[in-house]
C-alpha positions as CSV (number, residue, x, y, z in Angstrom):
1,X,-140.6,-23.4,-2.1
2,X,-137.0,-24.6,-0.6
3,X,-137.0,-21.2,1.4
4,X,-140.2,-21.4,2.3
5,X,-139.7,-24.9,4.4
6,X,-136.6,-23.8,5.8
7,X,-138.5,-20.2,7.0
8,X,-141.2,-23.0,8.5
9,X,-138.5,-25.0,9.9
10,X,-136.5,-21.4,11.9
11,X,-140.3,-20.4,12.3
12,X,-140.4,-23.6,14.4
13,X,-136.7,-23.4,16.1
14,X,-136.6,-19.8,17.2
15,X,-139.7,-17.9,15.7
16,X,-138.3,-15.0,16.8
17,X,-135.4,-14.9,14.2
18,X,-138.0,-16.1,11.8
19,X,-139.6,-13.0,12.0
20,X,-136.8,-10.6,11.8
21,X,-135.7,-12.7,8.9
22,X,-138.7,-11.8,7.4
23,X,-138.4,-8.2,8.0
24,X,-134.5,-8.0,6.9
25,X,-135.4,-10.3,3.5
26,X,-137.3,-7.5,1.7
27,X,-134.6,-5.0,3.0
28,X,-131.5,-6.9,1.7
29,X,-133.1,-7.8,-1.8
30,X,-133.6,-4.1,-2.1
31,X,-129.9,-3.4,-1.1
32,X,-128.9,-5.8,-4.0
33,X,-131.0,-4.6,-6.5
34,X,-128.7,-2.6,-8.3
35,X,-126.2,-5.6,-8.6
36,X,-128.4,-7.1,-10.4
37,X,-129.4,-4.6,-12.6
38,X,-125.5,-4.1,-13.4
39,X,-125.3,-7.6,-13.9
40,X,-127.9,-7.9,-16.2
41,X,-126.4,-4.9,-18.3
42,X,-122.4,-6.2,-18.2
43,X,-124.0,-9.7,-19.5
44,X,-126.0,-7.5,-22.8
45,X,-122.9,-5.6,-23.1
46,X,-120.7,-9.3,-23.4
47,X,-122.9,-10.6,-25.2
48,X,-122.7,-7.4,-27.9
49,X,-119.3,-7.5,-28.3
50,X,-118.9,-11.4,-28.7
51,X,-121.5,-11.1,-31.5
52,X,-119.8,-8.3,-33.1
53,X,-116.2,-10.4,-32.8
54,X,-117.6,-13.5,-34.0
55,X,-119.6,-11.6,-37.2
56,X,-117.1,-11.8,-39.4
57,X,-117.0,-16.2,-39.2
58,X,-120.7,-16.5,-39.1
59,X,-120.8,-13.7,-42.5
60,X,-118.0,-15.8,-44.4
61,X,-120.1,-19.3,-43.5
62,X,-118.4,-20.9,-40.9
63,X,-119.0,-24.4,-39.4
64,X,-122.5,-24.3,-38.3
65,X,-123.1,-25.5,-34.8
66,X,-126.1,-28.1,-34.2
67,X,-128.3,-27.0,-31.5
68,X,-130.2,-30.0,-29.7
């Protein structure tokens, strides 16, 4: 909604930057795509090996932590 009102507001100011703005959005979300993708994947892949590290605690009984 945020980038919405400020598109309004350079819609407003200089509509023609608005407009390539709105061209060159769907372009660069493209571009970055695959960042986010590989993102994503290094996360999972974190995530795997600090539940494989921290297996051993949580099969022995460790503390148990209290999740509000």
């Amino acid at each position: 909604m945020v980038k919405f009102l400020l598109w309004c507001i350079l819609l407003v100011m200089c509509w023609p930057l608005a407009l390539l703005a709105l061209v060159i959005y769907p372009i660069v979300w493209l571009l970055l795509l695959p960042f986010r993708i590989i993102g994503i994947a290094v996360g999972g892949v974190l995530e795997l090996i600090w539940a494989l590290v921290t297996l051993p605690a949580r099969l022995l009984g460790g503390p148990r932590r209290v999740y509000h």
